[in-house]
C-alpha positions as CSV (number, residue, x, y, z in Angstrom):
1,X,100.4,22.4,114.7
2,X,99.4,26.3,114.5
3,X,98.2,26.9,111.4
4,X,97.4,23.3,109.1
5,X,93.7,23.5,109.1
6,X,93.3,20.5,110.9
7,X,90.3,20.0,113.6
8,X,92.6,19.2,116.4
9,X,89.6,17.4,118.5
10,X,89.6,14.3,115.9
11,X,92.2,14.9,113.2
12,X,96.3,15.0,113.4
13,X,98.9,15.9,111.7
14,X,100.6,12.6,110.7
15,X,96.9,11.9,109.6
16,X,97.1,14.5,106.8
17,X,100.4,13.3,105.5
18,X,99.3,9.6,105.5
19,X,96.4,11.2,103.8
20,X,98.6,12.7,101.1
21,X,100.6,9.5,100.6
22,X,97.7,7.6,99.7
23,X,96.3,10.5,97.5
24,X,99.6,10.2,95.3
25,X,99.9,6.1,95.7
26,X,96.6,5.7,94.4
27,X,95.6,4.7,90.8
28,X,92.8,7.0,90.0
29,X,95.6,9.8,91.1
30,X,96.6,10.3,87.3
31,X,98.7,13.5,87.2
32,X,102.5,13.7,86.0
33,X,104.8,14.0,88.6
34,X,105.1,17.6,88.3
35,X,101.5,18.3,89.5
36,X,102.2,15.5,92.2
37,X,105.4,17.7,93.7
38,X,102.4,21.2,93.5
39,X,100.1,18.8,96.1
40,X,103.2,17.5,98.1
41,X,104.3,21.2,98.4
42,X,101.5,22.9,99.2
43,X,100.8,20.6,101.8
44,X,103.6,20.2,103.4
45,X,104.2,24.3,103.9
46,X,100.6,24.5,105.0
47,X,101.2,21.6,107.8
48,X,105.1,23.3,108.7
49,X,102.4,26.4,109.4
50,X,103.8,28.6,106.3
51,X,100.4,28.5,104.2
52,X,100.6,32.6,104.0
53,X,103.9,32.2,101.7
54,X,102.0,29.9,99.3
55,X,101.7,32.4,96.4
56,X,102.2,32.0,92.8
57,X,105.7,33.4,92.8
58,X,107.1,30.6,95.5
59,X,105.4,27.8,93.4
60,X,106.8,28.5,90.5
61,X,110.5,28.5,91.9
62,X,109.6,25.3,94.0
63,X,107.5,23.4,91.3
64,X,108.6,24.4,88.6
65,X,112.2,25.6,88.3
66,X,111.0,29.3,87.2
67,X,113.6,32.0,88.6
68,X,113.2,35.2,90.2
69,X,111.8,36.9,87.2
70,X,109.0,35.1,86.8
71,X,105.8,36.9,86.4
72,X,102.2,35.3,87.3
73,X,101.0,37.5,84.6
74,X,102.8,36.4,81.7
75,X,103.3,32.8,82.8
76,X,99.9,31.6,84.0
77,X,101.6,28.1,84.5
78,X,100.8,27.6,88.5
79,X,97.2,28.5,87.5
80,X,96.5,26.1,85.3
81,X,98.2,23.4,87.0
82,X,96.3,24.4,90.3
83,X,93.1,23.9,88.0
84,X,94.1,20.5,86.9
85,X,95.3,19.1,90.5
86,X,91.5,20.6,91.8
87,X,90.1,18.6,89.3
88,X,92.0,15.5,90.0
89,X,91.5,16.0,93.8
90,X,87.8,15.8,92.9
91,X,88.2,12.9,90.6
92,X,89.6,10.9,93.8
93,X,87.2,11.6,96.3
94,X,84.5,10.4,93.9
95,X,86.3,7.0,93.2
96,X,89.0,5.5,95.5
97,X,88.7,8.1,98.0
98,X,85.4,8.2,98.4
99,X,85.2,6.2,102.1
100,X,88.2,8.8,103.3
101,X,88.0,10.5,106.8
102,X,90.3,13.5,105.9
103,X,89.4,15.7,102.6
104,X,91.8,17.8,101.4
105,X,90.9,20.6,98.6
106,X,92.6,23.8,97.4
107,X,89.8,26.4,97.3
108,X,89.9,28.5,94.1
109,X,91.0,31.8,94.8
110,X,94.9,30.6,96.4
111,X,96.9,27.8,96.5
112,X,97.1,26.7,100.3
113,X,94.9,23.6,101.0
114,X,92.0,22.7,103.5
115,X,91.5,19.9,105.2
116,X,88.2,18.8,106.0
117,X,87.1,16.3,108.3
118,X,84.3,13.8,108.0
119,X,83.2,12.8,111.0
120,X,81.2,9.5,110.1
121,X,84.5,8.7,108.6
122,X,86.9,6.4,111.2
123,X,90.3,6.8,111.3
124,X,92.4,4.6,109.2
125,X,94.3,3.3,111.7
126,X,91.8,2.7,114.5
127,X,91.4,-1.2,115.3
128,X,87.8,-2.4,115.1
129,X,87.9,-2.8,118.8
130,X,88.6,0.7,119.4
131,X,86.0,1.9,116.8
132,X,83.8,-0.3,119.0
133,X,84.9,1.3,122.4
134,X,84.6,5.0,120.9
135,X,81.5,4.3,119.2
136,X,79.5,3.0,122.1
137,X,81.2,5.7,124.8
138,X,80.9,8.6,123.0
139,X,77.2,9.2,122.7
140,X,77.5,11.4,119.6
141,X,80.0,13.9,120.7
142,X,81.2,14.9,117.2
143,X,78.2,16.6,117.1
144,X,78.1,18.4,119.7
145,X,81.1,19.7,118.8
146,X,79.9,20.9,115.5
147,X,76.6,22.6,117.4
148,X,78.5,24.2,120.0
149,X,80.6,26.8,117.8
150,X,79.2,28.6,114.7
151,X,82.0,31.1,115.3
152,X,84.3,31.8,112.6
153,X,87.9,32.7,113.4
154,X,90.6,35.1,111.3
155,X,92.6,32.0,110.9
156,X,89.7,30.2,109.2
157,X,88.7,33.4,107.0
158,X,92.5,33.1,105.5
159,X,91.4,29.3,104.9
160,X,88.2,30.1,102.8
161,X,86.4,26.8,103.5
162,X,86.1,24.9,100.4
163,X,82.7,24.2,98.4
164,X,80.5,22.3,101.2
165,X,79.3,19.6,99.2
166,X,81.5,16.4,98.7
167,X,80.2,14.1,96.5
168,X,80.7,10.6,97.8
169,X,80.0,7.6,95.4
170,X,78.1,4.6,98.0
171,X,77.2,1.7,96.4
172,X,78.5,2.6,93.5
173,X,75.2,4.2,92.4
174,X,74.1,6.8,95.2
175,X,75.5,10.1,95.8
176,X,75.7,11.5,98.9
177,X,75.7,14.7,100.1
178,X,77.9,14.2,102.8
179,X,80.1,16.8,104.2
180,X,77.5,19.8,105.1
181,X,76.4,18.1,108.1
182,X,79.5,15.9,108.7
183,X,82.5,18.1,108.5
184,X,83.9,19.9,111.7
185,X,84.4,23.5,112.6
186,X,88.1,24.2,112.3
187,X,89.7,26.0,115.0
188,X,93.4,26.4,113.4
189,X,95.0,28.8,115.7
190,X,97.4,28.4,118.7
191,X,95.5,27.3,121.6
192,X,97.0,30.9,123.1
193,X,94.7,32.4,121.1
194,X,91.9,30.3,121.6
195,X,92.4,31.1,125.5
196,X,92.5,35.5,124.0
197,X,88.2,34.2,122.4
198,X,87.3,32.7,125.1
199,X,88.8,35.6,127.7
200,X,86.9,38.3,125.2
201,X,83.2,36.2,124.9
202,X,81.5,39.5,125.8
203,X,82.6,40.6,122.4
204,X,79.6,42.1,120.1
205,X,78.2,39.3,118.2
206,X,77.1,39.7,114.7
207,X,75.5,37.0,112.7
208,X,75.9,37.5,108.6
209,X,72.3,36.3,107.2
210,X,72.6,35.1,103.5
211,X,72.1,38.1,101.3
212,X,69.2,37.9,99.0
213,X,68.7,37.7,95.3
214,X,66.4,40.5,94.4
215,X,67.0,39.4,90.2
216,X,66.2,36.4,88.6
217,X,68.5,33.8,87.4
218,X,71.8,31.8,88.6
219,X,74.2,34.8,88.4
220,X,72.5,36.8,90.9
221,X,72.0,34.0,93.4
222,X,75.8,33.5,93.0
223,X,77.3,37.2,93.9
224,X,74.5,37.0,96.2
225,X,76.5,33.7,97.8
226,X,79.9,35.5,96.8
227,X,79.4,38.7,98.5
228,X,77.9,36.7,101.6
229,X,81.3,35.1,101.7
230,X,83.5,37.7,101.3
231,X,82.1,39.9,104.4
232,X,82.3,37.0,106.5
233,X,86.0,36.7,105.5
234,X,86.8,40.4,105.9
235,X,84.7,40.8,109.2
236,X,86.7,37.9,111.0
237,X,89.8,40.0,110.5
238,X,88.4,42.7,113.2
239,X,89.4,41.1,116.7
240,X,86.7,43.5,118.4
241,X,83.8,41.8,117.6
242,X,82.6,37.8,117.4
243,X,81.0,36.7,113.9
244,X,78.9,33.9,113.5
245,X,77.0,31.9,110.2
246,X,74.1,30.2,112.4
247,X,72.5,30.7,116.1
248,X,75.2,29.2,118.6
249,X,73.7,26.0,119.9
250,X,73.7,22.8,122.1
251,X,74.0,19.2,121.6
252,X,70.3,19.7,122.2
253,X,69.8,22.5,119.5
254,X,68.8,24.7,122.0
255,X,69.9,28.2,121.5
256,X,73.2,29.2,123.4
257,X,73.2,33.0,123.3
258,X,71.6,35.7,121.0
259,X,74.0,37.7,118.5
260,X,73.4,41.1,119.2
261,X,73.3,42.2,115.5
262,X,72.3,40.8,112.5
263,X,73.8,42.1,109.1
264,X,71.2,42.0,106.4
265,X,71.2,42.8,102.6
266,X,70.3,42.0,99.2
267,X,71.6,41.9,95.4
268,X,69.9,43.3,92.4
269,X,71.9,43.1,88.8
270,X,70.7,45.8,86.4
271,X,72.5,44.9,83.1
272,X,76.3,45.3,84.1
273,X,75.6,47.7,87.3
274,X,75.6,45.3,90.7
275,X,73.3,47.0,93.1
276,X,73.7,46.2,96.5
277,X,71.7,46.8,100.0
278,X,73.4,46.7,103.3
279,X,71.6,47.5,107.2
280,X,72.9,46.4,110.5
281,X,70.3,45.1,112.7
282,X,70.1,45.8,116.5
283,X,68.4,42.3,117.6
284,X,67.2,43.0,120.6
285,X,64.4,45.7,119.6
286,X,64.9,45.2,115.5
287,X,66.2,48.4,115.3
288,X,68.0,49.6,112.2
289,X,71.5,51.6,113.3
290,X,72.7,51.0,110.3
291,X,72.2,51.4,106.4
292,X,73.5,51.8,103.0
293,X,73.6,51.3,99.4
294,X,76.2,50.0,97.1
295,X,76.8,50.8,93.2
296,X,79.7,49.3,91.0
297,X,80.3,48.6,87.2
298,X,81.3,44.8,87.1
299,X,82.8,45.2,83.9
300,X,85.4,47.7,85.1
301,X,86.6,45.2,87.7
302,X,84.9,41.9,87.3
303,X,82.8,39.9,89.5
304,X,85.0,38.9,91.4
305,X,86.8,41.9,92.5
306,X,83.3,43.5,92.1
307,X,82.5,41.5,94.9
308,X,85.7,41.8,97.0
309,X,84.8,45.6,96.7
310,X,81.6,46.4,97.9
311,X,82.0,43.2,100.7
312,X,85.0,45.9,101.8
313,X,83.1,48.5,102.2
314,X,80.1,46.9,103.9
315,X,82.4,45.0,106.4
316,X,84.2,48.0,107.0
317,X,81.5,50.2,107.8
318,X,80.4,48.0,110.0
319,X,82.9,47.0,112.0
320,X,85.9,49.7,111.6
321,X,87.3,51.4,115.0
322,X,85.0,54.2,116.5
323,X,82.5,52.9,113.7
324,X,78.4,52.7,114.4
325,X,78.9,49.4,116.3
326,X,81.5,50.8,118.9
327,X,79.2,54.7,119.1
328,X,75.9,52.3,119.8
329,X,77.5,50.5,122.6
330,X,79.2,52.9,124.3
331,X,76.3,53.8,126.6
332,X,76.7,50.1,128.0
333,X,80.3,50.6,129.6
334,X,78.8,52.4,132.6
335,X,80.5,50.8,135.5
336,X,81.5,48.0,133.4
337,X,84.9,46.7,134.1
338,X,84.5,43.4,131.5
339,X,86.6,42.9,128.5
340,X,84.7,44.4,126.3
341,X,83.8,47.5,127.9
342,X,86.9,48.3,128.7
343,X,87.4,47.9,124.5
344,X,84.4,50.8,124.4
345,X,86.0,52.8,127.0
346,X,89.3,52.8,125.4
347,X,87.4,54.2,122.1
348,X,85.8,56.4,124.0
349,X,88.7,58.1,125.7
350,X,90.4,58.4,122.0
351,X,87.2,60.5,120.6
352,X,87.1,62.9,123.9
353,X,91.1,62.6,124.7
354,X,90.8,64.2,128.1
355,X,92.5,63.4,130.9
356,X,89.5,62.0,133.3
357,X,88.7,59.3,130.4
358,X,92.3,58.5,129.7
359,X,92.6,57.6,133.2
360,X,89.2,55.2,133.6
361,X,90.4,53.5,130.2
362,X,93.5,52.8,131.6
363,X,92.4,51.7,134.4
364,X,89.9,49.6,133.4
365,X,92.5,48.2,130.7
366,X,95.1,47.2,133.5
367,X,92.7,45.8,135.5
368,X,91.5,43.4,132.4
369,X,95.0,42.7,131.9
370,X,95.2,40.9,134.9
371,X,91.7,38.8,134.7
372,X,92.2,38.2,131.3
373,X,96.2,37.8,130.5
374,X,96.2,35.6,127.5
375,X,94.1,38.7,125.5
376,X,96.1,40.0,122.4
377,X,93.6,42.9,122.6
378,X,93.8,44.3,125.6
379,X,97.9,44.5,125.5
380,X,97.4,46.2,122.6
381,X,95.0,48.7,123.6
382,X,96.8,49.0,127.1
383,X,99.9,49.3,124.9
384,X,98.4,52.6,123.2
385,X,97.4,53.9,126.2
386,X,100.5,54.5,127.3
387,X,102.1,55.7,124.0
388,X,99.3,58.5,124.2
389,X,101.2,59.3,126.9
390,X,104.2,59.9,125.4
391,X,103.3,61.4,122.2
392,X,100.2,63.6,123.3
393,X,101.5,64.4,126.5
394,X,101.0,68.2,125.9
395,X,96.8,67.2,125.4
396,X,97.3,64.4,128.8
397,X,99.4,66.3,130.8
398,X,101.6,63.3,131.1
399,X,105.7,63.1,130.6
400,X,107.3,61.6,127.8
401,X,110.0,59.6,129.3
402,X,112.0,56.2,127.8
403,X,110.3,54.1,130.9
404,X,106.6,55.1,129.0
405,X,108.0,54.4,125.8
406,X,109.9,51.2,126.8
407,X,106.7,49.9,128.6
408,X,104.2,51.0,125.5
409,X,106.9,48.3,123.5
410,X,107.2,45.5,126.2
411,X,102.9,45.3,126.3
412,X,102.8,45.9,122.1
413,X,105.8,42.9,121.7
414,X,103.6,40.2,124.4
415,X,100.1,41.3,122.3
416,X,102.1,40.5,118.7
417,X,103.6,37.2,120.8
418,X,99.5,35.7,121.9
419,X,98.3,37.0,118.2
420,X,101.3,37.6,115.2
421,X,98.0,38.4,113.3
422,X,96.3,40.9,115.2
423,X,96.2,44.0,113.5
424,X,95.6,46.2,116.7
425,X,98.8,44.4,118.1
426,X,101.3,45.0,115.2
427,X,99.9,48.5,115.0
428,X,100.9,49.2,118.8
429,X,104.2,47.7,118.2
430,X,104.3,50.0,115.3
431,X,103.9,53.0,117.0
432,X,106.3,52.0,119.8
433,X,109.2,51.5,117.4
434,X,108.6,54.7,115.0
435,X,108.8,57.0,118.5
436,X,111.3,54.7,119.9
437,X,113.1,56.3,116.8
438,X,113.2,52.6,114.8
439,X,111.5,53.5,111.5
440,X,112.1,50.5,109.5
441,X,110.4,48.6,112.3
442,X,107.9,50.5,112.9
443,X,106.9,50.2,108.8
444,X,107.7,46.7,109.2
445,X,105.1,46.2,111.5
446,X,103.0,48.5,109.5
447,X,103.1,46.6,106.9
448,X,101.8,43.2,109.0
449,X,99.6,45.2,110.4
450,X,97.8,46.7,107.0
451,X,98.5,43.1,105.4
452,X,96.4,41.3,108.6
453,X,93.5,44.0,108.1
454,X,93.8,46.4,105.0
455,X,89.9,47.3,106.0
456,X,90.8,48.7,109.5
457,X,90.5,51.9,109.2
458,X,92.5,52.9,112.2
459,X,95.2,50.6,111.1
460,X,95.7,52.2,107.8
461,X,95.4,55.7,108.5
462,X,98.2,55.4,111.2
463,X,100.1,53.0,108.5
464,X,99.6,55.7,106.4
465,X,101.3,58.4,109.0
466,X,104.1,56.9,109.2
467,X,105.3,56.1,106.1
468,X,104.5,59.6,105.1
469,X,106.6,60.9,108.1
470,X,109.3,58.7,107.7
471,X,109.6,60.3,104.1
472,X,107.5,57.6,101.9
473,X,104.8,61.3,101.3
474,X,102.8,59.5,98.3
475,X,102.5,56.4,99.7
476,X,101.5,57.2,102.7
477,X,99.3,59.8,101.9
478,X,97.3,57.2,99.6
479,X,96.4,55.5,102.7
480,X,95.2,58.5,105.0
481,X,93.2,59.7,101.5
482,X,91.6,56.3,101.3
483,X,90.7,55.9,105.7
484,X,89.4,59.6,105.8
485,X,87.1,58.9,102.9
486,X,86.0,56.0,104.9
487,X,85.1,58.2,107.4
488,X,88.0,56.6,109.9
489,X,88.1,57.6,113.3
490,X,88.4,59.8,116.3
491,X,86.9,62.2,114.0
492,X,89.2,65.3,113.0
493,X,92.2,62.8,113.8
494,X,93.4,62.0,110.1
495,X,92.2,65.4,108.1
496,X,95.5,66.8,110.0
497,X,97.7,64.0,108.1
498,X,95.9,64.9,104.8
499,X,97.2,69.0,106.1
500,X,100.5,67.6,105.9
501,X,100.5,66.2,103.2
502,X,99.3,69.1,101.4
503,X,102.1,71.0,102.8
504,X,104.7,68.8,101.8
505,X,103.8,68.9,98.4
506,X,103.6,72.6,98.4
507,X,100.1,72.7,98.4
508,X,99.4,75.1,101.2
509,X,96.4,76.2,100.6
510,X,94.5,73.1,100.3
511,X,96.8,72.8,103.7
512,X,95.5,75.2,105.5
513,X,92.0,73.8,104.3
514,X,92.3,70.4,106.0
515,X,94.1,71.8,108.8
516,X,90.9,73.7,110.0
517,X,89.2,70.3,109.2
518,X,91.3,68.6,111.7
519,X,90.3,68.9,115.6
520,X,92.3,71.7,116.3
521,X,91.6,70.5,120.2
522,X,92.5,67.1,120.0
523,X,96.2,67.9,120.3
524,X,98.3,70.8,120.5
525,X,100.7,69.8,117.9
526,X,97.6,70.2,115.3
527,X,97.4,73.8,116.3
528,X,101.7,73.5,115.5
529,X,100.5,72.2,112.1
530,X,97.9,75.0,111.3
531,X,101.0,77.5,112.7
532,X,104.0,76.4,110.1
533,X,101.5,76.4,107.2
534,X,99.8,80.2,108.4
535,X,103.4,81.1,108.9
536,X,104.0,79.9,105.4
537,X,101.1,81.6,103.6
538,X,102.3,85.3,105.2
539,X,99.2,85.2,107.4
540,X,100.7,87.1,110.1
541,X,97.6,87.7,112.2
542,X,96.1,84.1,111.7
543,X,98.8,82.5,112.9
544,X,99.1,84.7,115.6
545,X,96.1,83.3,117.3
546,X,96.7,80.4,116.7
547,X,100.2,81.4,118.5
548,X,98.1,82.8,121.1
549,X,96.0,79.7,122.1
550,X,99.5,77.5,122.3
551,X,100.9,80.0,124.7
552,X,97.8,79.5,126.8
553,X,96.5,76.2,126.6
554,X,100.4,74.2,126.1
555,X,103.2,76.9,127.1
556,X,105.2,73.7,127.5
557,X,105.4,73.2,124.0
558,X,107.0,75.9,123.3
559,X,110.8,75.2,124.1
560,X,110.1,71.7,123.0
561,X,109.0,72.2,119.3
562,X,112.1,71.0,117.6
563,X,112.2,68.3,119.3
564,X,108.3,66.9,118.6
565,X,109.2,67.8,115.3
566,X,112.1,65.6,114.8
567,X,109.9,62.7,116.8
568,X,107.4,62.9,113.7
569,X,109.4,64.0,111.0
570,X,112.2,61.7,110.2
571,X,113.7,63.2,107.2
572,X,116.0,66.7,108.3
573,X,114.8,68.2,105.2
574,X,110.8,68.0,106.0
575,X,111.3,69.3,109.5
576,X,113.4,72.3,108.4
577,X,110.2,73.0,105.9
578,X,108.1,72.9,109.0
579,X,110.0,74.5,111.5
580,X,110.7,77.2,108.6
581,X,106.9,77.8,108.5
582,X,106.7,78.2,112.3
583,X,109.3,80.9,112.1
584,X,107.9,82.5,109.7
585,X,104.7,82.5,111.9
586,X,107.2,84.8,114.3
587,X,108.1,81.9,116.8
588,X,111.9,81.6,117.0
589,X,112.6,77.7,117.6
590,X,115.2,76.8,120.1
């Protein structure tokens, strides 16, 4: 099992199914059959490892007959039947199921189900001899498996654990709060990528403290909770760093490590305006090297999406590529050849991009490649490497030959194979398939990509590239609008895709505008850019310097220029706009 939820050190699948027969066998089950075939669905596509298609749309045409029309809007049906079966789920575990070792619950919010462990809870199956024999040899293990690993993983954020208290009826009088000690971490993922954490523990750890209530009353101690939640879930999504809900410990509650940072903040409700504080924390000298504030209107979105909002933009600042975590740690990579610092120096290279500090990040890359070879990461990062190669090879002084290009795709495919949901993975194999001149799989991966991590900046400002040069222009330009006003990185990088844009659109001026904004030095082809769109303005003398400055700095661009063009540009009639600009700059294209 990949992707079912299920703690693998005491739970199975065939125990969730028998657990789901004896859900819908029991008497105090009292749905119609229609909301019996929603929980026998659901579960069964989670355990077959398809909980990601478990949407409102595919319900309705399983369930309940509705065809390819059907509209979640109009025809809240799966809604309110999902309502009803959570309600029912809850009735169960409070009378016949209240003694059960597997819980399973479908989180408001979606419609794919989590199934919780308790651990006090035997197996249904197990003789009493056996209980006996694992009782008096295991000294309490459970628990220490609990204690060991605070750590949440993406896998687990796209599960949303359900509400931690299960009410369990014992004696028929006393409640119990039983599951918020009892249940076990889940680790849901292939053990391949269980083998890419434990290769990449030198990861920065960041431990999310509750955020406080700064107003009165239950509402704000709820978005408080909610927006708590939410970062966690949106953090886990970036593979760079570790995040954890509580200090990593021992069977022994001794302290295992220290997190490195601690992300703070607090809630304050002002009539309708939600007013939020955010600061990242350095932990080992309480230095602050990061803060900011966040204003929204909940009654233009609600609180939910209110929520979801600002947790976005919070998680992202934190966490996105070349972002205040990755600047701060940079001075640590220093002779460093662990995991982790060769992540920092492969950041590093991409804000310089000079040739001394492409060569130690590869370097440093290949060699983790080797200690470390079950690492989604690091195939993916060693993966761009080489595709700077071939499409800045006029900055690297490199040579853009099919073997680069055809290796850059071999190291992007193995980092999708050890993580299908790594979002630095499916954005490599997206770049190796839109210059290995395959643009609908290089959008398709795009699109994975963007869908694992919509708050990576990097991934969608590159997402946002390529659909605009493969022709999709207001799509694509959306998404480099949205990461440059997130401040996405190497700095200069993306302000030369909102140039474009402008162009395209016959907006040359504010062109030209965001082409100086661009690092002009970064790459020769931005200096191409600022050329075509001079050329197009009748700013003879302009371009001419900027004319100059190619024929010293990259005369090998020269005779080559229709051809990068056509590599970027995939539709003929944006290239001849281009190339038209650069003759009108007085550069006759070959």
């Amino acid at each position: 099992m990949t992707s079912a939820g299920i703690n693998r050190v005491t739970a199975s699948q065939e125990e969730v199914q028998q657990q789901l027969e004896r859900i819908l066998s029991s008497r105090e089950f009292r749905l119609p059959e229609r909301a019996r075939r929603f929980l026998e669905f659901v579960v069964t596509e989670t355990l077959a490892g398809r909980r990601d298609y478990l949407k409102a749309f595919t319900i309705a045409q399983a369930v309940f007959g509705r065809d390819a029309n059907f509209d979640a809007q109009q025809d809240p049906c799966v809604r309110i039947e999902a309502g009803r079966l959570r309600r029912e789920l809850e009735h169960y575990y409070l009378t016949a199921g209240d003694a059960d070792r597997i819980i399973i619950t479908i989180p408001k919010g979606g419609y794919a189900p989590v199934f919780d462990v308790v651990s006090s809870a035997e197996p249904n199956d197990i003789s009493p001899l056996e209980r006996s024999d694992r009782s008096s040899s295991s000294g309490g293990d459970n628990g220490q498996i609990i204690a060991a690993t605070d750590t949440i993983s993406r896998d687990q954020a796209d599960r949303r654990l359900s509400p931690d208290r299960y009410w369990l009826l014992a004696a028929g009088t006393v409640i119990v709060l039983a599951s918020a000690a009892a249940l076990l971490r889940q680790v849901g993922s292939p053990s391949t990528e269980r083998e890419t954490i434990s290769g990449a523990d030198n990861r920065p750890t960041i431990i999310v403290e509750r955020f406080e209530s700064a107003s009165d009353g239950s509402l704000a101690s709820d978005i408080s909770r909610g927006i708590t939640d939410d970062i966690i879930e949106k953090l886990v999504r970036f593979n760079d760093i570790v995040v954890v809900t509580a200090m990593p410990r021992n069977r022994t509650g001794e302290v295992l490590s220290q997190p490195l940072y601690a992300l703070q903040g607090s809630v304050r409700l002002e009539g309708s305006k939600l007013r939020s504080t955010a600061r990242l924390v350095r932990r080992t000298d309480a230095a602050v090297i990061w803060a900011s504030n966040y204003d929204a209107d909940m009654k233009v979105q609600g609180i939910p999406q209110t929520q979801a909002s600002l947790a976005g933009d919070i998680a992202t600042a934190v966490a996105r590529p070349f972002g205040v975590m990755f600047q701060t740690d940079t001075a640590t990579i220093a002779g460093s050849t662990d995991v982790f610092s060769c992540v920092l120096s492969y950041y590093s290279y991409r804000s310089e991009m000079t040739v001394q500090a492409h060569e130690l990040a590869k370097s440093c890359l290949q060699q983790a490649v080797e200690k470390v070879p079950s690492d989604s990461n690091i195939f993916a990062l060693l993966s761009l490497i080489h595709l700077d190669e071939f499409r800045f090879s006029y900055q690297l002084h490199t040579k853009s030959t099919a073997a680069t290009l055809d290796l850059a795709k071999e190291l992007a495919e193995q980092a999708v194979r050890l993580d299908p949901k790594n979002a630095r993975a499916l954005q490599a194999l997206m770049l190796a398939n839109f210059f290995g001149n395959d643009p609908a799989g290089a959008l398709s991966a795009g699109a994975a990509a963007y869908a694992s991590n919509p708050n990576d900046t990097e991934v969608a400002g590159e997402y946002g590239l390529r659909l605009s040069m493969s022709g999709e222009w207001d799509r694509g330009c959306t998404l480099i609008s949205e990461a440059v006003g997130k401040s996405a990185g190497p700095r200069g990088y993306y302000e030369v895709g909102m140039a474009l844009c402008a162009f395209m659109r016959g907006d040359t001026q504010a062109a030209e505008l965001w082409s100086r904004m661009s690092d002009l030095n970064y790459n020769p082809m931005h200096r191409l850019v600022l050329l075509s769109i001079l050329g197009t303005l009748g700013k003879k003398q302009q371009a001419e310097e900027q004319l100059e400055w190619i024929r010293r700095e990259s005369p090998a661009l020269i005779p080559n220029i229709r051809q990068e063009v056509a590599r970027r540009l995939a539709r003929t009639e944006d290239q001849k706009r281009f190339i038209s600009g650069i003759e009108a700059a007085g550069l006759s294209v070959q």
